[in-house]
N, C-alpha and C positions, 0 to 999 in steps of 0.2 A: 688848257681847259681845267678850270676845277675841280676837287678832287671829288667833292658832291655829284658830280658832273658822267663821273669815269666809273662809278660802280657797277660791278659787274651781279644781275641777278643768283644766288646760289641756292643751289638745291635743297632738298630737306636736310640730305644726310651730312653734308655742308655744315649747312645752322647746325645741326646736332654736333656733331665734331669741335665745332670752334667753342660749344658751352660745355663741354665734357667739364671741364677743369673745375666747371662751378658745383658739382657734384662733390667734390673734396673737398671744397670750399667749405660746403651749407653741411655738408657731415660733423665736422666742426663744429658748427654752431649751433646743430644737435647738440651735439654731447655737452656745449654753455647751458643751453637753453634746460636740460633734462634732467645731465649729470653733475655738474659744476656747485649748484645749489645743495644735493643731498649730500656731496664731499663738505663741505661746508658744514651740514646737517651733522654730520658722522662727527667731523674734529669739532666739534661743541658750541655752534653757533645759535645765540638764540636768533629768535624770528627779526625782531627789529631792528639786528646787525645784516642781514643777507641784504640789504638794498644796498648798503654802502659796502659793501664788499663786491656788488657788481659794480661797482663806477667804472672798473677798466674799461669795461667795454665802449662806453658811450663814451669816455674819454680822448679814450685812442682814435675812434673814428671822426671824433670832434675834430683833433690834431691830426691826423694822419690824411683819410680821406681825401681832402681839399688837396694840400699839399701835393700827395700822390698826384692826384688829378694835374693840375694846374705844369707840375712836372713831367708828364706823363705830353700832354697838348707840345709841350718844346724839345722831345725827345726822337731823336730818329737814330737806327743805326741797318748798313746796308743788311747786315746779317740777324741783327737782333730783333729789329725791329722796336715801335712805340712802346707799345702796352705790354709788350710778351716775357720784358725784363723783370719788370716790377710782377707780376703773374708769379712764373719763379723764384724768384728773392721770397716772394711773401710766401708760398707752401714750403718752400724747404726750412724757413724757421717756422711753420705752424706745423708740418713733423716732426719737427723737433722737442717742440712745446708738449706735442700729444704726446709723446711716448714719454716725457719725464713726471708730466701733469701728476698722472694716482700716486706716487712716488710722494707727494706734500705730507708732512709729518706735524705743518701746521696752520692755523689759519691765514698767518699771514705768509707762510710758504706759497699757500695755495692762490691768496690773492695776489704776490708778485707773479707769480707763474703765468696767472689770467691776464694780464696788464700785455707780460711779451704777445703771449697769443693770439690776444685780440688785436694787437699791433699787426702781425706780423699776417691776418686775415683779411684786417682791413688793407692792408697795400696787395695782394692780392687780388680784391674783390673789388677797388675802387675802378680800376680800367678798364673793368667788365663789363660793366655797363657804356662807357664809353666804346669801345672796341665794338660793342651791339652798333650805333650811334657812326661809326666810321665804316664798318663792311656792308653795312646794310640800304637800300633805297626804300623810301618811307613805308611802300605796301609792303613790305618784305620784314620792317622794324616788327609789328606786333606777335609776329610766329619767334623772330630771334630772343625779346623780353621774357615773354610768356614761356618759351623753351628754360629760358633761368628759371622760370618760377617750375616747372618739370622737374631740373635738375635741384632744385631746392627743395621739391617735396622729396623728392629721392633719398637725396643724400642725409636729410632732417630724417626720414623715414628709418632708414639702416641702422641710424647711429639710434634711436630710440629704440628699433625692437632688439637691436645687439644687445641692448643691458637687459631685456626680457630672459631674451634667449638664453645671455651667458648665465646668468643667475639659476638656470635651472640644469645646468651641470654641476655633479656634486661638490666635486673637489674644487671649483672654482668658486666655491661657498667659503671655502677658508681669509682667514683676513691679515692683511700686510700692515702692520701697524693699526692704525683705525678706517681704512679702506678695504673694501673684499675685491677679489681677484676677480669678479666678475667685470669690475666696472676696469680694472686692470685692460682685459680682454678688449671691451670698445673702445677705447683710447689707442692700444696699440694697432688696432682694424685702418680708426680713422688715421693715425700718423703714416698706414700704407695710402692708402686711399687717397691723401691728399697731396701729395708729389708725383700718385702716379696717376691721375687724371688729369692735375696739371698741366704734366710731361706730356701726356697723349693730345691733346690740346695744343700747344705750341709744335708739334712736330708735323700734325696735322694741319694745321692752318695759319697762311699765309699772309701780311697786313699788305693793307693796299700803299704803296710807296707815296709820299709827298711829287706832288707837279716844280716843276726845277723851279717855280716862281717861289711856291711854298719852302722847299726846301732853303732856296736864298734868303726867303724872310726870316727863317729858324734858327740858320748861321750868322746871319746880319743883326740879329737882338742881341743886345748886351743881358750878359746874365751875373747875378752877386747871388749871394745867402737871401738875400730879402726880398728878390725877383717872384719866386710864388706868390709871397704872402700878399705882394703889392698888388699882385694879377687875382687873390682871390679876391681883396674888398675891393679892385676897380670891376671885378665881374657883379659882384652882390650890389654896387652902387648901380649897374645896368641892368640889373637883375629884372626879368620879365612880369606885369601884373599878372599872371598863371600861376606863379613860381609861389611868391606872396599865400597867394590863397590856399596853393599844395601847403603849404610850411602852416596851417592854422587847421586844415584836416590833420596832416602829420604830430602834431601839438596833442592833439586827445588821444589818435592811434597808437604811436609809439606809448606814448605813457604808460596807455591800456594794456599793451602787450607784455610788457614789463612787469607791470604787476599779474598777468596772469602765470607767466615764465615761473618766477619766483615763490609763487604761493599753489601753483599745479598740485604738484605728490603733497604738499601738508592738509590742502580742503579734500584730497580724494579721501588720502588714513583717515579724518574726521567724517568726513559724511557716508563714506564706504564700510571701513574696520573701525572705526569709533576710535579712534590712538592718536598721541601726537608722538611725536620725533623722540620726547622723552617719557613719553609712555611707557611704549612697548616696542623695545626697539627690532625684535621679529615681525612684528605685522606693520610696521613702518614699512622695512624694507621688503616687504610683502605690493606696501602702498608704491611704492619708488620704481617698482618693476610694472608693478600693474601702469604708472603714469607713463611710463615709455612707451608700451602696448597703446597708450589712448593718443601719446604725442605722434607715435607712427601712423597710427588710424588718420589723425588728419591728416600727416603731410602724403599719404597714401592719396586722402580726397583731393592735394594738392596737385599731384603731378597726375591723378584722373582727370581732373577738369581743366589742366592748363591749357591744352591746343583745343576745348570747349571754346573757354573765354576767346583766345583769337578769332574763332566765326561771330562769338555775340560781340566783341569790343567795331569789327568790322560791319555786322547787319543794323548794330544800334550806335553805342559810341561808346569809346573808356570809360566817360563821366559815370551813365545811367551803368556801365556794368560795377564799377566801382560803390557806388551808393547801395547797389542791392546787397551787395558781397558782404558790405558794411553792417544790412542792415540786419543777416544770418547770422554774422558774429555774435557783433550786439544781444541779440535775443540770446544765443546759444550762452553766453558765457551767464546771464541773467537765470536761466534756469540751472546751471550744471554744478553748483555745491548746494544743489537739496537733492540731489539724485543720491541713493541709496544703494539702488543695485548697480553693481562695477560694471555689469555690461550693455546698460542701459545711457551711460560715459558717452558712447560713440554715435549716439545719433545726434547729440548737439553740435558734437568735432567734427561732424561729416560738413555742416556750414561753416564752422569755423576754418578746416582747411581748404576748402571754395575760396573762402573772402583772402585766405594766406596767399592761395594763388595769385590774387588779385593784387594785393599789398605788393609784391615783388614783380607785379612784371608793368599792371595796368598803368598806375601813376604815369611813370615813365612815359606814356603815351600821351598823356595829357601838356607834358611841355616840350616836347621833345622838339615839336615843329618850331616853338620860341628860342629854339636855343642856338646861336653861332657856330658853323661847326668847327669853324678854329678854335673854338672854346668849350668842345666838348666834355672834357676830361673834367675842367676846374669846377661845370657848371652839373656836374654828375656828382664831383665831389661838398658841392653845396650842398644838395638834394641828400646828403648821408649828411651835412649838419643839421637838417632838418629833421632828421631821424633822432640823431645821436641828444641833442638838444632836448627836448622832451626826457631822453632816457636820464641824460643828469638832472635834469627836474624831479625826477622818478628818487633814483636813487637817494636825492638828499631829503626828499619834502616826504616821500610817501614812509616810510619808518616812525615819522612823529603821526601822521597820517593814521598808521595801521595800529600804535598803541595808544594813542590818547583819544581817536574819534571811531574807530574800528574793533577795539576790544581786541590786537592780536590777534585778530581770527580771520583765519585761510580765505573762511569762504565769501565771509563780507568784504574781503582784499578780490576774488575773483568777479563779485557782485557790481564793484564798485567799477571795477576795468568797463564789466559792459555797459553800463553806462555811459563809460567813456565812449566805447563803440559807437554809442547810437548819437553820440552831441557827434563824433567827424563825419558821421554818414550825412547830416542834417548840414554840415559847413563845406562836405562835397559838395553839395547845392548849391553852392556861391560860383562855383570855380566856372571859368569863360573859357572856355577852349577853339583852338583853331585847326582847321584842316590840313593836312602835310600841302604844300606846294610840290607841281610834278615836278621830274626829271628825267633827264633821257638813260635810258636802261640798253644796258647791253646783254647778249646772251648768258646766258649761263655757261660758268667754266671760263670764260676769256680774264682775263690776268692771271690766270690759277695755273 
């Protein structure tokens, strides 16, 4: 019998267990998303260098992801298991990355550094969603997705109010070269964080083993160097009309995200403290802490409203929760660089991290029933070129974007993002979705 066939239903605390690890994960990409940009700021970047200094990211998940994927669908081992290897291999070099990361003495130290890191988060994080996608039967899929986007408001949340927090112990106000030992502090939190959630993860939870039919198919494929690649473009050449449409909402989302990531702490200094980066370099990083406090606030609304969305994605559908999610962003980023008072920040983030919850777990729901599940991996790993794709868009076009049509300025960069918000909310509207097909279900706990 099929391996679709044989899943066993798991408990809550199950699902919670098996996504532990993504909490190390997204901690991580906190500290990209929050801290990575003001180190840059610190070692003397100007504004319309920071987009091309992020490329690793979107980079690496361009080249890696798939890859991961597509290798990840032909892997078995009786002890190791599929997905669990690559899980591993990826936290222990993204602890590694974190602890040496505030240690950059230059800009282009620090953007090598970001290239391994992001490397080493995407092979991590690529299986993870497939691993959702293999232990789970379709009713059981939107609690396992949505638990990511949990563990991503989570671990997004820690890693931003850690540089809050450490910045207001004294001594940790002193500075290492051109980095202060605050931001020292969240990097080496997240380098624990992210092998040992991992770790808990894999020791915890169990993969469901290949049917001896599957396993003959897996041993019976000839495999070279060039086997992924060939399985990614024969998968994009079958690639589902769902998939399509995701990748054309994904096109203005990612973009928009990108550019708010990047321009957060410089439109808060500007519309909050009146400063820029080379202003006044005390009430800058005045600005950089206070944006962690507002990054946390959402991913806080994040992992508030994730097991929300599961009742609404199930009462209504992915599509309509996704479009709303869309349409709070949108707005919230449209209003949030004329805001003046700092504490006034958090009510537009409280939608914005609603619609973040949505972003990381909903989509997924939308194709999930189109996708083969002997091709889970490859076709989890498309759906991050979709991502990723937008972001190299971001990084090469938006810098000429932000000085010659934007004036360099923060807030018309965050103005501009929601905009972008509101064109993917309106090209959700296109997207056709289909209902999961049943399957026969077993108790809970049997193969465990």
């Amino acid at each position: 019998m099929p391996m679709s066939f044989m899943k066993p239903r798991l408990s809550f605390w199950q699902i919670i267990n098996m996504n532990v690890g993504f909490f190390g994960i997204q901690y991580s990409f906190g500290l990209q998303q929050s801290a990575v940009n003001p180190i840059y700021d610190f070692l003397g970047a100007s504004p319309d260098q920071i987009p091309i200094l992020n490329l690793a990211g979107p980079m690496t998940g361009l080249l890696i992801q798939p890859l991961i994927g597509a290798m990840s669908d032909k892997t078995w081992h009786p002890r190791w298991g599929r997905r669990k290897p690559y899980f591993f291999i990826g936290a222990l070099f993204c602890s590694l990355c974190l602890f040496v990361y505030p240690f950059s003495s230059t800009l282009w130290m620090a953007g090598g550094l970001l290239w391994v890191l992001d490397a080493a988060n995407n092979t991590a994080m690529e299986p993870y969603r497939a691993f959702i996608a293999d232990k789970l039967p379709p009713d059981q899929q939107p609690t396992g997705f949505l638990t990511q986007s949990f563990f991503t408001g989570l671990g997004i949340t820690l890693a931003n109010v850690s540089l809050y927090l450490f910045q207001k112990v004294e001594f940790l106000n002193k500075v290492h070269g051109h980095i202060p030992y605050w931001v020292f502090g969240s990097f080496f939190l997240g380098s624990l964080c992210s092998i040992a959630s991992v770790s808990w993860s894999i020791t915890k939870t169990p993969e469901i083993p290949p049917t001896p039919e599957e396993l003959a198919a897996l041993k019976s494929s000839g495999r070279s160097l060039f086997t992924p690649l060939i399985e990614i473009l024969e998968a994009i050449k079958d690639m589902p009309k769902v998939m399509w449409q995701l990748a054309l909402v994904y096109l203005f989302q990612w973009y928009a995200l990108f550019c708010y990531w990047q321009n957060a702490s410089k439109s808060i200094a500007k519309s909050v403290w009146n400063t820029t980066p080379s202003g006044n370099p005390s009430l800058y990083k005045e600005a950089v802490g206070w944006t962690g406090l507002v990054n946390g606030w959402y991913n806080i609304a994040t992992f508030a409203s994730a097991f929300g969305l599961v009742w609404l994605t199930k009462k209504y559908s992915p599509k309509l929760v996704h479009i709303a999610c869309l349409l709070m962003a949108g707005a919230g980023l449209l209003v949030f660089p004329h805001i003046t008072n700092k504490f006034l920040l958090f009510i537009p983030m409280t939608g914005f991290g609603i619609a973040w919850a949505s972003m990381m777990g909903v989509p997924y729901l939308m194709v999930v029933n189109n996708i083969p599940k002997e091709r889970y991996g490859v076709y989890m790993g498309i759906i991050n070129m979709m991502i990723v794709i937008p972001m190299i868009l971001q990084t090469t076009t938006f810098g000429y974007i932000l000085k010659h049509f934007l004036n360099n300025d923060p807030g018309h960069a965050i103005s501009f993002a929601g905009i972008f918000l509101l064109i993917a909310c309106m090209a959700t509207m296109l997207i056709r979705t289909s209902r999961p097909e049943g399957e026969v279900r077993m108790p809970v706990g049997v193969g465990h």
